[in-house]
C-alpha positions in Angstrom: 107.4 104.8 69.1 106.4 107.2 71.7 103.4 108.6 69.1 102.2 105.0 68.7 102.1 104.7 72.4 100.5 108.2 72.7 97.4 106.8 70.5 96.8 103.9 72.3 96.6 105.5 75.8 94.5 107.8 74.3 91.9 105.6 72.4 91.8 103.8 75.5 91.0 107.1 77.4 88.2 107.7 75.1 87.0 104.2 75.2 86.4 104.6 79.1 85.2 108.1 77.9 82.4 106.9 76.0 81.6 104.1 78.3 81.1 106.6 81.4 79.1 108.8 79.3 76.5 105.6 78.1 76.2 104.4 82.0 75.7 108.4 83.2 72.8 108.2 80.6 71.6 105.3 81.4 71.6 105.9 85.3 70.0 109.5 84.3 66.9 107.3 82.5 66.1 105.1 85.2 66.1 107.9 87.9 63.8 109.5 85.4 61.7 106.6 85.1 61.4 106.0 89.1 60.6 109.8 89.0 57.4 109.3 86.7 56.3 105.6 88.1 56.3 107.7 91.8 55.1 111.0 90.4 52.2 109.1 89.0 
C-alpha cells in the first residue's frame, strides 16, 4: 500500500522533474539566440 503510493508520488516528482529541466533548456536556447541575433 504505502510502497505503491511511494511510486506514484515519486514518478510524479520526476515527471515535473523532467518537465522543469526541458523548459530550463529551452528558456537557456532562446536567451542564447537573442544573444547572437543582438551580438550580430
Amino acid at each position: 500500500m504505502f510502497n505503491s503510493s511511494y511510486n506514484a508520488f515519486f514518478s510524479s516528482l520526476l515527471r515535473i522533474v523532467n518537465s522543469g529541466t526541458r523548459s530550463c533548456s529551452n528558456t537557456l536556447n532562446i536567451s542564447r539566440l537573442i544573444e547572437y541575433t543582438l551580438t550580430k
